[in-house]
Predicted model as a PDB file, atoms N, CA, C, CB and O in Angstrom, pLDDT in the B-factor column:
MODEL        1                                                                  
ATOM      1  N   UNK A   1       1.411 -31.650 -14.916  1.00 90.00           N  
ATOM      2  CA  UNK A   1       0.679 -31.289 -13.715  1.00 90.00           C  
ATOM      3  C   UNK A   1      -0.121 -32.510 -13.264  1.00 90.00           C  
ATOM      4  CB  UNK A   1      -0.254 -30.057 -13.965  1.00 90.00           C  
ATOM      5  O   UNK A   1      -0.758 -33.332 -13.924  1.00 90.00           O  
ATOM      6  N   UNK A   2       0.088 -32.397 -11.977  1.00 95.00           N  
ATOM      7  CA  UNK A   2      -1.151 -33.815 -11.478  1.00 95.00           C  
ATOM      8  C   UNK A   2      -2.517 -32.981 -10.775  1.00 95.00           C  
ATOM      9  CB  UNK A   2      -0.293 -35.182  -9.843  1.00 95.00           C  
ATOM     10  O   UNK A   2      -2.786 -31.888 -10.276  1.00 95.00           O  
ATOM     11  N   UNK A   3      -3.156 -34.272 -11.101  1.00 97.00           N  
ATOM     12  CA  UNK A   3      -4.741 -33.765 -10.539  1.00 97.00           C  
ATOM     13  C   UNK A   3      -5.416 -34.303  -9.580  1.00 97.00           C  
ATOM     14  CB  UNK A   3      -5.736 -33.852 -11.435  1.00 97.00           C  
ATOM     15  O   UNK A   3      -4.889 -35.390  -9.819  1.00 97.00           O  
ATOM     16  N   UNK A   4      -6.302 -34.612  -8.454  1.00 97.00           N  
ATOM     17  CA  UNK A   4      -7.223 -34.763  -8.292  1.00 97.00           C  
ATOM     18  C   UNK A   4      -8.663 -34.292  -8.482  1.00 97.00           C  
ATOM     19  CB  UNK A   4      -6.939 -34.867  -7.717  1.00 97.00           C  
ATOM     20  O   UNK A   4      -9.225 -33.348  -7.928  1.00 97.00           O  
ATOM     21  N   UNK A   5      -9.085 -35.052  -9.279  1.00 98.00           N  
ATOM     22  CA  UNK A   5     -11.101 -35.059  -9.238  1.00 98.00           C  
ATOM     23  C   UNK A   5     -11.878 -36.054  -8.631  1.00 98.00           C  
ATOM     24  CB  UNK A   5     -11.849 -35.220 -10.710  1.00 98.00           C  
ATOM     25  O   UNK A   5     -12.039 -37.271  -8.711  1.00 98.00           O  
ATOM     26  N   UNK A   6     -12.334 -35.017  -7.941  1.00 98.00           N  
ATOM     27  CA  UNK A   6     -13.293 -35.760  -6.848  1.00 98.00           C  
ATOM     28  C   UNK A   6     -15.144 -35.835  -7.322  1.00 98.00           C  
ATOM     29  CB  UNK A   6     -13.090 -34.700  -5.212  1.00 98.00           C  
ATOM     30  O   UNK A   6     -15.699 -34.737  -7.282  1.00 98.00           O  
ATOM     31  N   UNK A   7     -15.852 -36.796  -7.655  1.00 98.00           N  
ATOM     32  CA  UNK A   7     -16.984 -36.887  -8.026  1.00 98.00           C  
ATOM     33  C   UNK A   7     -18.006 -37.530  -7.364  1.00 98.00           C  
ATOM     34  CB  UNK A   7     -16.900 -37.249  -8.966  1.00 98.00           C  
ATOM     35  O   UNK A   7     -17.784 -38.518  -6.664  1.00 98.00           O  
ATOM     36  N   UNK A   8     -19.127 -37.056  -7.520  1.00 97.00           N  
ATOM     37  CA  UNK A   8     -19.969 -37.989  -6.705  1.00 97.00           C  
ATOM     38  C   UNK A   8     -20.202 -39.343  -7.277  1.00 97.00           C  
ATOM     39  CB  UNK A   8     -21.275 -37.395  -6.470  1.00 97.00           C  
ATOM     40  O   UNK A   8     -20.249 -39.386  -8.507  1.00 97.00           O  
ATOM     41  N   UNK A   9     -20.326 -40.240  -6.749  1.00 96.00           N  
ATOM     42  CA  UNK A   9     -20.909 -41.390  -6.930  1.00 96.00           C  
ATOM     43  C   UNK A   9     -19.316 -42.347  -7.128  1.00 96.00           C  
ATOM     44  CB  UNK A   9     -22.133 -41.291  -8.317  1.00 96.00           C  
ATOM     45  O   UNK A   9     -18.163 -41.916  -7.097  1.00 96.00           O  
ATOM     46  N   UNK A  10     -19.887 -43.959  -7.362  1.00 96.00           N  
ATOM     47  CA  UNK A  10     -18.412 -44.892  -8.085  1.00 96.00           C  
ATOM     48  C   UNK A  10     -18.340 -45.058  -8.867  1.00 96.00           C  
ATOM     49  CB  UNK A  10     -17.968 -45.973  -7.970  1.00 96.00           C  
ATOM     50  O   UNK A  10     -19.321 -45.704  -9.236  1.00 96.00           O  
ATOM     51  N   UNK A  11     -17.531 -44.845  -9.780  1.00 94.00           N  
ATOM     52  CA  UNK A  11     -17.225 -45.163 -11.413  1.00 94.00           C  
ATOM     53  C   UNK A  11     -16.293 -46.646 -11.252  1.00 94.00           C  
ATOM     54  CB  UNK A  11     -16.114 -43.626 -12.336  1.00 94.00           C  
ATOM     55  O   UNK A  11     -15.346 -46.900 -10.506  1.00 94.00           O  
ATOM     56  N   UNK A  12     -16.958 -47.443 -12.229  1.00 92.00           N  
ATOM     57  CA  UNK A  12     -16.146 -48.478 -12.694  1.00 92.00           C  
ATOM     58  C   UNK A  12     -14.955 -48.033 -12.982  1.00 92.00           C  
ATOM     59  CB  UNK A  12     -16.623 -49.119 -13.730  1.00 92.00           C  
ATOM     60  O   UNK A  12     -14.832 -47.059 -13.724  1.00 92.00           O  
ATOM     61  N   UNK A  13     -13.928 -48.646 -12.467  1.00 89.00           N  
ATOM     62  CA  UNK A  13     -12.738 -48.859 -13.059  1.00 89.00           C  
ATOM     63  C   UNK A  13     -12.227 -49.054 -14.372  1.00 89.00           C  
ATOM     64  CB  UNK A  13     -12.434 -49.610 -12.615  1.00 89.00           C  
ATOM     65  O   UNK A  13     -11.108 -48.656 -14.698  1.00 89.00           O  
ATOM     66  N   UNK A  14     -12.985 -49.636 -15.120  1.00 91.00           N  
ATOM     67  CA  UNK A  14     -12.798 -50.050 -16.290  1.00 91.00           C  
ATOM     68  C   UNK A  14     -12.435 -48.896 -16.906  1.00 91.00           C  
ATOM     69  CB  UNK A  14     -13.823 -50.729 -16.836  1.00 91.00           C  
ATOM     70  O   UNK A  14     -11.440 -48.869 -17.630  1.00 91.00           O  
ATOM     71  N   UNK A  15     -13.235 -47.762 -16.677  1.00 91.00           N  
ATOM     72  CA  UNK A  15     -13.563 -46.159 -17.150  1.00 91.00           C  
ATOM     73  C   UNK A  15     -11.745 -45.495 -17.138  1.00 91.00           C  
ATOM     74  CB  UNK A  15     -14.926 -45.108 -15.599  1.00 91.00           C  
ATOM     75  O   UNK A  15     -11.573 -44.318 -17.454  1.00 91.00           O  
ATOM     76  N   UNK A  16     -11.036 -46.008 -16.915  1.00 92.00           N  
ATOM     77  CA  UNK A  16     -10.153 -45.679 -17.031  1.00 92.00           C  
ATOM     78  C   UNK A  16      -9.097 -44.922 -17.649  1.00 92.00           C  
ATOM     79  CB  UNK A  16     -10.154 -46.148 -16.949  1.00 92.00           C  
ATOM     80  O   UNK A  16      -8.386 -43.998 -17.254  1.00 92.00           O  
ATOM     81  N   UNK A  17      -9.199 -45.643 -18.856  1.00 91.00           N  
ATOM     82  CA  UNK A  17      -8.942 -45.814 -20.430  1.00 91.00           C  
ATOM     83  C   UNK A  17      -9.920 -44.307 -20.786  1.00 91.00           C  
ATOM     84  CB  UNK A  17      -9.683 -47.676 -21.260  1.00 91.00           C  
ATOM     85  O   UNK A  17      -9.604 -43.154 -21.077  1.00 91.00           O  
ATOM     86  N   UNK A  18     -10.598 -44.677 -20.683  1.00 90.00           N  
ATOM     87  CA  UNK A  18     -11.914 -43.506 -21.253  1.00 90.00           C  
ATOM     88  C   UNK A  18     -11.186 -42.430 -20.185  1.00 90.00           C  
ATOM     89  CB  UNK A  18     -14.142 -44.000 -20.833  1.00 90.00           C  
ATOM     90  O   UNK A  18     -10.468 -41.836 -20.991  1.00 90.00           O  
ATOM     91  N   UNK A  19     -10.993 -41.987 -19.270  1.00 93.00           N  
ATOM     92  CA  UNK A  19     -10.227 -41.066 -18.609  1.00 93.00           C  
ATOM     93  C   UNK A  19      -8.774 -40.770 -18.431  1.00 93.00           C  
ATOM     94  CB  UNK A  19     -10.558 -41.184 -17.682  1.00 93.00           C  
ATOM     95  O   UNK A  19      -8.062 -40.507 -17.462  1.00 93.00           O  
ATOM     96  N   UNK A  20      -8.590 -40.909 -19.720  1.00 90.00           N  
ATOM     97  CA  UNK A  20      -6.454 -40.614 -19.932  1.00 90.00           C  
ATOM     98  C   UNK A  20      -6.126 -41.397 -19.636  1.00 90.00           C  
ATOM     99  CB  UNK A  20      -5.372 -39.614 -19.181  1.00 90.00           C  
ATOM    100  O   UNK A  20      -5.305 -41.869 -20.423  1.00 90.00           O  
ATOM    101  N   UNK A  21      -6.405 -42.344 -18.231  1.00 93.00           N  
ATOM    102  CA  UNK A  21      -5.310 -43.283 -17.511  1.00 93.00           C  
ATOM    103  C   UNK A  21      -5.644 -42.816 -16.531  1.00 93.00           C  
ATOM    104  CB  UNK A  21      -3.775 -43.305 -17.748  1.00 93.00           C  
ATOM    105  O   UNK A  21      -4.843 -43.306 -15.735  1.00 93.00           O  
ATOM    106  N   UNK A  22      -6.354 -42.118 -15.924  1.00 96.00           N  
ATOM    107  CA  UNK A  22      -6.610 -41.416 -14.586  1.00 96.00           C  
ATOM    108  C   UNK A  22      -6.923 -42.726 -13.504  1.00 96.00           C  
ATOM    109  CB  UNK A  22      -8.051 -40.227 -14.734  1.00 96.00           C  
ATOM    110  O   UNK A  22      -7.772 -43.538 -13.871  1.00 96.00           O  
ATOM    111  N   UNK A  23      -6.370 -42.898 -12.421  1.00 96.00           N  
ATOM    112  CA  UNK A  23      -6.364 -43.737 -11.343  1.00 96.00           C  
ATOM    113  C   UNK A  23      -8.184 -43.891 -10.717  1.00 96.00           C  
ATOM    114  CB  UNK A  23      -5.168 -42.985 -10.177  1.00 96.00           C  
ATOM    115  O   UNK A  23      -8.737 -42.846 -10.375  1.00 96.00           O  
ATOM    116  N   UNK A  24      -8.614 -44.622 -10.667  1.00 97.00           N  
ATOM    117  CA  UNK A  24     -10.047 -44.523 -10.069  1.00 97.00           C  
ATOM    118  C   UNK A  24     -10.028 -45.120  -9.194  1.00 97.00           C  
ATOM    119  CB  UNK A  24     -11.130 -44.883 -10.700  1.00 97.00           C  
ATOM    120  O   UNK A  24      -9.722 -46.311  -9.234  1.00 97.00           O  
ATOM    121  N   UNK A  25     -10.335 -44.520  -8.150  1.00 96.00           N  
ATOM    122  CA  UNK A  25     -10.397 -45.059  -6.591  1.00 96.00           C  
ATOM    123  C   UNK A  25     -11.562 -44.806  -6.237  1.00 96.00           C  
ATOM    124  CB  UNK A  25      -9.462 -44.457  -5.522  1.00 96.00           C  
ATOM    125  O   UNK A  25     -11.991 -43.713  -6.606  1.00 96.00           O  
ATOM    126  N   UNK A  26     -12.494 -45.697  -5.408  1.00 96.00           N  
ATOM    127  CA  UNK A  26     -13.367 -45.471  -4.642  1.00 96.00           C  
ATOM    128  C   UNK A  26     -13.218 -45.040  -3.331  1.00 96.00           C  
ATOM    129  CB  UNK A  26     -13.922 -46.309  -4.677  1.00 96.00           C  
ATOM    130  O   UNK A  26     -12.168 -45.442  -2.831  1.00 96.00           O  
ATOM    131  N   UNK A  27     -13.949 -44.321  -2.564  1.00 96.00           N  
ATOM    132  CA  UNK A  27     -14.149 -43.947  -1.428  1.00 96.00           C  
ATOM    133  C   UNK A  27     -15.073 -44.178  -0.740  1.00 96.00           C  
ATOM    134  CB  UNK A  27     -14.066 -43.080  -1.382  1.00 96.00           C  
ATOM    135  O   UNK A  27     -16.207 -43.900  -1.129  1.00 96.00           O  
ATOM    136  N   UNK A  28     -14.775 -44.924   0.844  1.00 93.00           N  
ATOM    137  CA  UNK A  28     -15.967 -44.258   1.319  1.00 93.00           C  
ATOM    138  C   UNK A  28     -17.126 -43.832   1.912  1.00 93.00           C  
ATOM    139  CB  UNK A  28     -16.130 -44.200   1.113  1.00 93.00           C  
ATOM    140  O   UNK A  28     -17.816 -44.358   2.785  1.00 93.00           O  
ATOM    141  N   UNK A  29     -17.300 -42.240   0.985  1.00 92.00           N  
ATOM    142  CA  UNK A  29     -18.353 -41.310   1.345  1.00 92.00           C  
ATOM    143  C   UNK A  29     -19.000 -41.419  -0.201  1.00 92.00           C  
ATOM    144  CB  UNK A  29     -17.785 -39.638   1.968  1.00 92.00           C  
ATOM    145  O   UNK A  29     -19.487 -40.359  -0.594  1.00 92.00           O  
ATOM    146  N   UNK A  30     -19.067 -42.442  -1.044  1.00 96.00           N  
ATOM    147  CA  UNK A  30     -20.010 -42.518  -2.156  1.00 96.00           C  
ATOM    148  C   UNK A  30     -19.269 -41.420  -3.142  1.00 96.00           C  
ATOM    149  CB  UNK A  30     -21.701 -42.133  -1.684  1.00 96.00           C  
ATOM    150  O   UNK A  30     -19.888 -40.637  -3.863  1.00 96.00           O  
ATOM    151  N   UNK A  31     -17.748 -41.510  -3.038  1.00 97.00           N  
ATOM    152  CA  UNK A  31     -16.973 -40.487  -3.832  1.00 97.00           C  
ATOM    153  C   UNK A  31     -16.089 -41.587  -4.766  1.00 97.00           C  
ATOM    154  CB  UNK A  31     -15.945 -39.322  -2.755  1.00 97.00           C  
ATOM    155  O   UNK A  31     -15.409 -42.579  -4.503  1.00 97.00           O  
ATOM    156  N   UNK A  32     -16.383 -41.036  -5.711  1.00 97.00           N  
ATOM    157  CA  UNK A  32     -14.746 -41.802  -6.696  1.00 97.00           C  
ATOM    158  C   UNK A  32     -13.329 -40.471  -6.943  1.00 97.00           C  
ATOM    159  CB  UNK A  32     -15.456 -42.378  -9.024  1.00 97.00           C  
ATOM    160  O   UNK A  32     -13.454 -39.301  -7.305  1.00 97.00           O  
ATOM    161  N   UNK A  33     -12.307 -41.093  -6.650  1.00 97.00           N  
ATOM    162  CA  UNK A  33     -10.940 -39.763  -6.933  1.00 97.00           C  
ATOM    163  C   UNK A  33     -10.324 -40.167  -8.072  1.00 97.00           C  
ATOM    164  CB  UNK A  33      -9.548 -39.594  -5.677  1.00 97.00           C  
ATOM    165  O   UNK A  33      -9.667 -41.209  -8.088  1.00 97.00           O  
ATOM    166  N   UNK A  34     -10.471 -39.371  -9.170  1.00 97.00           N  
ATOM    167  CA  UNK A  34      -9.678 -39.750  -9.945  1.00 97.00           C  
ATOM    168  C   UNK A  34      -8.542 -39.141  -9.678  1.00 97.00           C  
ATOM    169  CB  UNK A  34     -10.058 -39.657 -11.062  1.00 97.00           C  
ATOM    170  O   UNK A  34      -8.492 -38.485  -8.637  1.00 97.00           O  
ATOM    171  N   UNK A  35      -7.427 -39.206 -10.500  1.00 97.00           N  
ATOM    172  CA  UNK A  35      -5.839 -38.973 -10.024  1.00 97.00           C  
ATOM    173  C   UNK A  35      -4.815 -39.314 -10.395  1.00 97.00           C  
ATOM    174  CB  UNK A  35      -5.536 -39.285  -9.099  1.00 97.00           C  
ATOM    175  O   UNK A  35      -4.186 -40.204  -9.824  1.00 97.00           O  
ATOM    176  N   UNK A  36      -4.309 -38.576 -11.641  1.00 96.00           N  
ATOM    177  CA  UNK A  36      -2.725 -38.825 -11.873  1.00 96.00           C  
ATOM    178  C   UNK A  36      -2.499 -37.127 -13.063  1.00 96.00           C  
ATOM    179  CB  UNK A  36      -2.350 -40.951 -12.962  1.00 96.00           C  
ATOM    180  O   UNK A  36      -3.213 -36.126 -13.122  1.00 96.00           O  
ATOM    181  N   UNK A  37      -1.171 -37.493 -13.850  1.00 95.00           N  
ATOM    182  CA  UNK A  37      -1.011 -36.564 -14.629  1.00 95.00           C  
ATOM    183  C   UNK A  37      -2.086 -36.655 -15.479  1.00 95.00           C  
ATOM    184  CB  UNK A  37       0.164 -36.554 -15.185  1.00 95.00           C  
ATOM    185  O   UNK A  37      -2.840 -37.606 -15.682  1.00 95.00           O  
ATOM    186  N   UNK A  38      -2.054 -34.939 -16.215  1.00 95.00           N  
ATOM    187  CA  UNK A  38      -3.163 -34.925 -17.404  1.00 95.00           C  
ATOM    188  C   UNK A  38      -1.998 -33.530 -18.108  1.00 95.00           C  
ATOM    189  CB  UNK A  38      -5.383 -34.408 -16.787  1.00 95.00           C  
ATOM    190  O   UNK A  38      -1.581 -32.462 -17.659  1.00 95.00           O  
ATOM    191  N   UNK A  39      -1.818 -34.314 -19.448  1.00 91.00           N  
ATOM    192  CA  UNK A  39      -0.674 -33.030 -20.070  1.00 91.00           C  
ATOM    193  C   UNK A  39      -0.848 -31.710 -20.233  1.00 91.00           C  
ATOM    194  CB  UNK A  39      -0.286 -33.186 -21.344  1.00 91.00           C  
ATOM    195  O   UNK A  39       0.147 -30.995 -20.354  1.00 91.00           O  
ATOM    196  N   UNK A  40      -2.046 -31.207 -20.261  1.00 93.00           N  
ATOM    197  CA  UNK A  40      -2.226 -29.872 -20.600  1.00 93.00           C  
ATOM    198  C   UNK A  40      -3.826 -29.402 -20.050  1.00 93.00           C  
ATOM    199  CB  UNK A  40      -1.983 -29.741 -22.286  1.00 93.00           C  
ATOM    200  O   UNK A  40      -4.611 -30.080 -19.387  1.00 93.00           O  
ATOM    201  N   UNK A  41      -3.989 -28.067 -20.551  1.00 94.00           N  
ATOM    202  CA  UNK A  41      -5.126 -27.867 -20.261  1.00 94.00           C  
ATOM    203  C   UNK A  41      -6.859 -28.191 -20.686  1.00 94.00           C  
ATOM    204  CB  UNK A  41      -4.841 -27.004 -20.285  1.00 94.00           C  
ATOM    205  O   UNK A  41      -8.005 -28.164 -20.239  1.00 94.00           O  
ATOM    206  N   UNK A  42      -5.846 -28.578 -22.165  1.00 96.00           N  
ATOM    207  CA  UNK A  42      -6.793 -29.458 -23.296  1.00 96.00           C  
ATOM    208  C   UNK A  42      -7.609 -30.708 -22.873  1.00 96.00           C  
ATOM    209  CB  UNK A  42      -5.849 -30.054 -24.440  1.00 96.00           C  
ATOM    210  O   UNK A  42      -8.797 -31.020 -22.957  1.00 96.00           O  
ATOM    211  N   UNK A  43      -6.304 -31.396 -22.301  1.00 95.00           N  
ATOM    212  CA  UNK A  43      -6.791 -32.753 -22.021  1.00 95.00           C  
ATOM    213  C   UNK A  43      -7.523 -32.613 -20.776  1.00 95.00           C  
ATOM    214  CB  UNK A  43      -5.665 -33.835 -21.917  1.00 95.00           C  
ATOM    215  O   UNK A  43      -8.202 -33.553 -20.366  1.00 95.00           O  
ATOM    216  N   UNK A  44      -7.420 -31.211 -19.960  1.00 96.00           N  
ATOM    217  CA  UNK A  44      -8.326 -31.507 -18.461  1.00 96.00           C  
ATOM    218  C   UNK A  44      -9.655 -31.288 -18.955  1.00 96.00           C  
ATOM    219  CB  UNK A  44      -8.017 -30.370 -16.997  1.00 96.00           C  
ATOM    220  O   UNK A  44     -10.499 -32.155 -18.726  1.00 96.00           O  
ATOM    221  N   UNK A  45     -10.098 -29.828 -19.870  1.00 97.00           N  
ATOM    222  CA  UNK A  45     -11.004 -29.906 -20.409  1.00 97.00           C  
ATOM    223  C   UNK A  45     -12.241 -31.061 -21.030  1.00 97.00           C  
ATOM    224  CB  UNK A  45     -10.516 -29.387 -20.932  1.00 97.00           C  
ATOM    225  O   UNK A  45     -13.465 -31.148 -21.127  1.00 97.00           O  
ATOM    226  N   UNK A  46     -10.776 -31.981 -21.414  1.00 96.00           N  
ATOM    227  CA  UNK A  46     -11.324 -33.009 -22.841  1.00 96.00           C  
ATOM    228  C   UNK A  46     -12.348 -34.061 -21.459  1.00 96.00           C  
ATOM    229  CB  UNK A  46      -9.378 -34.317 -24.120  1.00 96.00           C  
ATOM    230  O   UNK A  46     -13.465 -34.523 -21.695  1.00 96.00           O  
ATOM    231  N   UNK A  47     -11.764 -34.192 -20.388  1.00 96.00           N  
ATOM    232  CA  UNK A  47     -12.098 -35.147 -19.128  1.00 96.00           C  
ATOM    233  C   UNK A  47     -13.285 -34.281 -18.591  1.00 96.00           C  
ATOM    234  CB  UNK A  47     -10.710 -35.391 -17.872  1.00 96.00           C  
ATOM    235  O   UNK A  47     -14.339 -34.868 -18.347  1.00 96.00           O  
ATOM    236  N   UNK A  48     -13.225 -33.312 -18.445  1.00 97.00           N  
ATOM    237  CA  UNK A  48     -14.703 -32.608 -17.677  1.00 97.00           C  
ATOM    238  C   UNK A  48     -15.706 -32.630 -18.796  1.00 97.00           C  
ATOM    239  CB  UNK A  48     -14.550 -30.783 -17.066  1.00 97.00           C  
ATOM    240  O   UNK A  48     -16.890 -32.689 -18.467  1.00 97.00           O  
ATOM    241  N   UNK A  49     -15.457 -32.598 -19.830  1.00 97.00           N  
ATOM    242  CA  UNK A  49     -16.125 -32.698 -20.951  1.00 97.00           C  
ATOM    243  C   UNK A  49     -17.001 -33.964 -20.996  1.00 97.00           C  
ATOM    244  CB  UNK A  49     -15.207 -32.625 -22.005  1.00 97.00           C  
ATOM    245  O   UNK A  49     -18.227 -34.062 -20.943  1.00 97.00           O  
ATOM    246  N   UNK A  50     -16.198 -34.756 -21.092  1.00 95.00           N  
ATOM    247  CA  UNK A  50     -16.541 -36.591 -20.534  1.00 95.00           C  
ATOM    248  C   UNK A  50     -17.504 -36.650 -19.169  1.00 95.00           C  
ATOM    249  CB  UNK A  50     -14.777 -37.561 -19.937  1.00 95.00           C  
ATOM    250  O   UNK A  50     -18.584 -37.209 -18.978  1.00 95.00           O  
ATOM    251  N   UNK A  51     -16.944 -36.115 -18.599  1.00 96.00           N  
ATOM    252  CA  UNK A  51     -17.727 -36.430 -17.109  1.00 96.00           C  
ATOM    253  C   UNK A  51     -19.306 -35.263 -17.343  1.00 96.00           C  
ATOM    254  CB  UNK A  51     -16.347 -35.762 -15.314  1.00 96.00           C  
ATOM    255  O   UNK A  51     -20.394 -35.416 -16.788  1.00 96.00           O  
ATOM    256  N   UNK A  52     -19.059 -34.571 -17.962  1.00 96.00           N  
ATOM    257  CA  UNK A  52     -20.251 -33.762 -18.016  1.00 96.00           C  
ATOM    258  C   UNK A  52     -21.276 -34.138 -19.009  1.00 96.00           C  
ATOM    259  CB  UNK A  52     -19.894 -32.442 -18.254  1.00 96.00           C  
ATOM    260  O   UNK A  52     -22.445 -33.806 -18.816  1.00 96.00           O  
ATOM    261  N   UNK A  53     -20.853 -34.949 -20.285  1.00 95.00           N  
ATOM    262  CA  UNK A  53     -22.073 -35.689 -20.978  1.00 95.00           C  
ATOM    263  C   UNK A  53     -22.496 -37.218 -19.957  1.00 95.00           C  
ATOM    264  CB  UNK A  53     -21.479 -36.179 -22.829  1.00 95.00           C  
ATOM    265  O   UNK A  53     -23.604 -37.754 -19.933  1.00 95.00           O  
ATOM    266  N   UNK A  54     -21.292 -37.650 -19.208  1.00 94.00           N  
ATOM    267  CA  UNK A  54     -22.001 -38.706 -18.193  1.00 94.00           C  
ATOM    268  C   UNK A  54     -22.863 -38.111 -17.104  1.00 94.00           C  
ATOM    269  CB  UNK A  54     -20.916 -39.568 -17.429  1.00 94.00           C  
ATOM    270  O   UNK A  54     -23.301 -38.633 -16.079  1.00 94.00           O  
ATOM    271  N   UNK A  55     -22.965 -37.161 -17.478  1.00 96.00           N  
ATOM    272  CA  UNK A  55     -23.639 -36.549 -15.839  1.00 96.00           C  
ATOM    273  C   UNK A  55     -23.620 -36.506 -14.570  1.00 96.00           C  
ATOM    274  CB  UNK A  55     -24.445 -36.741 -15.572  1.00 96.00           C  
ATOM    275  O   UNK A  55     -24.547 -36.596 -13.765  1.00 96.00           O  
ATOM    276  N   UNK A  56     -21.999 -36.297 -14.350  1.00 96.00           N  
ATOM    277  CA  UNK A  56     -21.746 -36.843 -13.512  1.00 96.00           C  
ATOM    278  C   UNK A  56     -21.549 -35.793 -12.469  1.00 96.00           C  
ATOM    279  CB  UNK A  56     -20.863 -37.663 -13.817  1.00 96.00           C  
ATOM    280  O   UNK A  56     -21.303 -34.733 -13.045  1.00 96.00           O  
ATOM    281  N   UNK A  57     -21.555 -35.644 -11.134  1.00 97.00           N  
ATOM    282  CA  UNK A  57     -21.575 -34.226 -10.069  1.00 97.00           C  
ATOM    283  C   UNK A  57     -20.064 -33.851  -9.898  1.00 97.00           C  
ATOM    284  CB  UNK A  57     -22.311 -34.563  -8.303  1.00 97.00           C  
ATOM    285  O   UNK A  57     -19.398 -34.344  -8.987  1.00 97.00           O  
ATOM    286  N   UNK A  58     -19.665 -33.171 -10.589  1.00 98.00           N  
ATOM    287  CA  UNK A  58     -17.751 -32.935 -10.148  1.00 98.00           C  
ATOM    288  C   UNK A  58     -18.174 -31.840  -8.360  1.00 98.00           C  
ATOM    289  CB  UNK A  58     -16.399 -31.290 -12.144  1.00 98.00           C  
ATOM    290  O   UNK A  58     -18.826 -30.811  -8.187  1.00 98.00           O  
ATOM    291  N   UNK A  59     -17.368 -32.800  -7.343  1.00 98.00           N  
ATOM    292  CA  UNK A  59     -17.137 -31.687  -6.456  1.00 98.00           C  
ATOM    293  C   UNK A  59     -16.082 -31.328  -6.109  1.00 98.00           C  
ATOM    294  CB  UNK A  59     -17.616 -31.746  -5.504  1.00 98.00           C  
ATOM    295  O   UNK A  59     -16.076 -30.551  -5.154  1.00 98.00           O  
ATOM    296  N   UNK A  60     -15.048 -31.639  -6.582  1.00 98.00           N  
ATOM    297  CA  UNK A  60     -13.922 -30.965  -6.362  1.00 98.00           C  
ATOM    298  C   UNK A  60     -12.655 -31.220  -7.333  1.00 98.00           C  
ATOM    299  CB  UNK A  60     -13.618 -31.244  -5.046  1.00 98.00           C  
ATOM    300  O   UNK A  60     -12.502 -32.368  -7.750  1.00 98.00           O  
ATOM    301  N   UNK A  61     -11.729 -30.205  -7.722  1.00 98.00           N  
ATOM    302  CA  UNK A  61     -11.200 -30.290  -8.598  1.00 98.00           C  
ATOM    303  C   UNK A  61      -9.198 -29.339  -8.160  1.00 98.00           C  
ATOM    304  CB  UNK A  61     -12.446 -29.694  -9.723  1.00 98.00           C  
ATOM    305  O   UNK A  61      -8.886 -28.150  -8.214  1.00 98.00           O  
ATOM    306  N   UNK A  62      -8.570 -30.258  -7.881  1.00 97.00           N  
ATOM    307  CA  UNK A  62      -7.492 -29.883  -7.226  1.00 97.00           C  
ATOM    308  C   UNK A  62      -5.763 -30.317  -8.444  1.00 97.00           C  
ATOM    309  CB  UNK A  62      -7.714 -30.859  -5.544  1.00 97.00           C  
ATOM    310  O   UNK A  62      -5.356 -31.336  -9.002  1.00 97.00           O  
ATOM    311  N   UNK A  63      -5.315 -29.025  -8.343  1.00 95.00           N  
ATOM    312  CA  UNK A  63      -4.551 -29.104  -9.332  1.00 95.00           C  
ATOM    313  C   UNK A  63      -2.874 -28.935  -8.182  1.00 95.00           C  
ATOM    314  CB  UNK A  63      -5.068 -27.761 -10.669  1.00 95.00           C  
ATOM    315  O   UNK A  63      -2.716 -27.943  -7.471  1.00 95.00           O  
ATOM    316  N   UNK A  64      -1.893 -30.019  -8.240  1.00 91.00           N  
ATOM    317  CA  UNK A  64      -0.809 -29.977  -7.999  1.00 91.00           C  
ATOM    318  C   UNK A  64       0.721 -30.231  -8.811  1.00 91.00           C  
ATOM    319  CB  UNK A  64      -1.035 -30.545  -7.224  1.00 91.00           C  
ATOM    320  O   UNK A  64       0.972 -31.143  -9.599  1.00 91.00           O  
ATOM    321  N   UNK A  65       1.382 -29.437  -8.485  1.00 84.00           N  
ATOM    322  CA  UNK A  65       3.177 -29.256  -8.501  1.00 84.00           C  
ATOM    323  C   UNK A  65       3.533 -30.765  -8.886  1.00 84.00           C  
ATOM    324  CB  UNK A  65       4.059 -28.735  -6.686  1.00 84.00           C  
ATOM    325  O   UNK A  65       3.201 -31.391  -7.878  1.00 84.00           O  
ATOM    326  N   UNK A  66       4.017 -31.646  -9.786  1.00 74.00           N  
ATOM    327  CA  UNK A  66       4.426 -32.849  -9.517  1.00 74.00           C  
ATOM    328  C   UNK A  66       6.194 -32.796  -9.677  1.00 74.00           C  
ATOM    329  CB  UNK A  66       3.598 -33.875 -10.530  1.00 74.00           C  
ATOM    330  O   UNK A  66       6.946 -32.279 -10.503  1.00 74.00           O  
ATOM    331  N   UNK A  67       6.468 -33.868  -8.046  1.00 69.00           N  
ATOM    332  CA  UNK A  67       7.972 -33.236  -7.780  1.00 69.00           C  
ATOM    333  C   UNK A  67       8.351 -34.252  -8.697  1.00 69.00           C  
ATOM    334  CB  UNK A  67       8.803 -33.191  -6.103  1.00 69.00           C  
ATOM    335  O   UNK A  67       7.879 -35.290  -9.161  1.00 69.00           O  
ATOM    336  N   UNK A  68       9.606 -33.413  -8.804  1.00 57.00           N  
ATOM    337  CA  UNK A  68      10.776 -34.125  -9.779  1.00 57.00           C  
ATOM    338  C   UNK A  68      11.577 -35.173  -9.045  1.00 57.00           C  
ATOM    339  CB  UNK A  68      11.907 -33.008 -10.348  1.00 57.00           C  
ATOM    340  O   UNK A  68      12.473 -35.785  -9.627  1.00 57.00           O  
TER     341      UNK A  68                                                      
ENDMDL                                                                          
END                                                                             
């Protein structure tokens, strides 16, 4: 499954690694998107988990179909 998470503020890039591999893009409106596959439901958990001891504001959280 692919994801977008949308958060407030910019996260270094570097943070990457520390986020599965998740794509970090800045935006902007003072938003970072993260964005790619995450294998299961474990690992989406394991990432909000992360973002929630950084303290970070999740505002949006969008789950898509990835075509074959």
């Amino acid at each position: 499954m692919r994801y977008e998470i949308r958060v407030k503020g910019h996260l270094d890039p570097s943070w990457r690694e520390w986020f599965e591999g998740l794509q970090i893009v800045h935006e902007h409106t003072d938003t970072s998107l993260l964005s790619g596959s995450i294998s299961d439901q474990a690992a989406l958990y394991g990432i909000l988990l992360k973002m929630r001891h950084l303290g970070l504001t999740l505002l949006s959280l969008e789950a898509k179909e990835q075509s074959q």
